[in-house]
N, C-alpha and C positions, 0 to 999 in steps of 0.2 A: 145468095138468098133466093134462089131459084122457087119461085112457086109461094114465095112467101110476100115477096113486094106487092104492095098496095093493101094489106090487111093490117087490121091494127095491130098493135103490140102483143095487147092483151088476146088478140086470138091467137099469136104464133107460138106463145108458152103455155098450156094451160097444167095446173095441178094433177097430179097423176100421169105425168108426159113419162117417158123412163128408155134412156139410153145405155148401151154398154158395146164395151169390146175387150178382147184377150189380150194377156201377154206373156208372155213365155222368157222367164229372165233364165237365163243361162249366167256361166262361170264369166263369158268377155264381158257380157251386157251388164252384168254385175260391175265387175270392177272398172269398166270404163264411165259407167255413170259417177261411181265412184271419184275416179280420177279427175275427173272432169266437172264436178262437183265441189273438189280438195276439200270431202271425206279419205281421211288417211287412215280411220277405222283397219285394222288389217282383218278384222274378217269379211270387210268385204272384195278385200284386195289381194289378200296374200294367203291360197289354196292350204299350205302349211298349219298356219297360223291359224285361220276358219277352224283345221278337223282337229287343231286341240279346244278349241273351245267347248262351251256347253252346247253349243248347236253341231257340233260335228261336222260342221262341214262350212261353204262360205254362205252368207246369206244378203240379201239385197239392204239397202241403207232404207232407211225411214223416208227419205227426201225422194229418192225413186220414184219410189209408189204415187206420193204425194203430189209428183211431178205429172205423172200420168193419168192421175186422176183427173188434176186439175186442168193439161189440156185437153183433157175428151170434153170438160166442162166448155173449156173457152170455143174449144172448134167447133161443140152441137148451136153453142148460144148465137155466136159469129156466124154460121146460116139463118140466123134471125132476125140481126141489126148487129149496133153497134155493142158490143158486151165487155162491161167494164167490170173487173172482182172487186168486192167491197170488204169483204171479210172469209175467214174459214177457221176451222178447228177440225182437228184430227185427234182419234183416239186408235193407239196399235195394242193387237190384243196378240198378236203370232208371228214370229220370227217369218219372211217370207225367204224359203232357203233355193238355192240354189236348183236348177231340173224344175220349178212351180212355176203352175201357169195358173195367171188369175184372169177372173173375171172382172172385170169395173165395172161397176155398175150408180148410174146417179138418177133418181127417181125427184122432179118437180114436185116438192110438199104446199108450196104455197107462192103466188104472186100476188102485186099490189101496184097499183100507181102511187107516184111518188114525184106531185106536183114539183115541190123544187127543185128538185133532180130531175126534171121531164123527160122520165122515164119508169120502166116496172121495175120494180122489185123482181127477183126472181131466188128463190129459197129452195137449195136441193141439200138433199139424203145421199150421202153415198156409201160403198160398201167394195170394198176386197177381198173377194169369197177363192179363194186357191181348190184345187182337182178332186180335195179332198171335204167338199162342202169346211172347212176351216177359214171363218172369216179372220180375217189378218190387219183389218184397218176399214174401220167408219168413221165417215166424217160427214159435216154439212157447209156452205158455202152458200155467200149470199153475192148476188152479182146485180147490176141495172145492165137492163136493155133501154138502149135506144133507137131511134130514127138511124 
């Protein structure tokens, strides 16, 4: 929390905040999430299998993305205080295949305090925009910050 200890809550999140970083799934990182995961989906797992499909080739798991969405969320929050996920919902609009590099991106829509919970509310926007401006998954996530 470097730079952020002794300020209140509500000043270390404010609406309109907006973090992001890339990621470049490749064929291993694919099917090792995969694996590791026990999605046995074979197009994410078995190169074969993937380029009979309708996507031609192999493409990353729903859970992935979701995975990695969600700790940019935890890691950006966790420089802040203590961040706990309270909820989230995901919507996938595009296979994310195999060679795509996306961008994550979660933009701060709205905080609150949240007496019984003595802590903020913290309500994000986010998006999985791949090389080709094609967003491939937005979602939103509601987390409390605390002390």
């Amino acid at each position: 929390m470097t730079g952020m200890v002794g300020r209140p809550l509500a000043e270390r999140v404010l609406p309109g905040d907006s973090f992001s970083i890339k990621h470049h799934f490749d064929g291993g990182d694919i099917a090792a999430f995969a694996a590791s995961s026990g999605d046995r989906n074979p197009v994410h797992r078995d190169p074969i299998a993937a380029a009979r499909s309708r996507f031609a080739g192999r493409i990353a798991s729903a859970e992935h993305t979701v995975s990695l969405l969600a700790g940019l969320a935890a890691s950006w929050l966790s420089e802040r205080g203590t961040a706990i996920g309270l909820g989230c919902s995901f919507r996938f609009t595009a296979a994310v295949r195999e060679g795509d590099t996306l961008e994550l991106r979660w933009t701060v829509s709205q905080t609150y305090y949240k007496d019984n919970l003595r802590g903020l509310i913290v309500c994000l926007e986010g998006t999985a925009v791949d090389q080709h401006d094609r967003v491939a998954m937005k979602g939103t996530m509601e987390w409390l910050l605390q002390e």
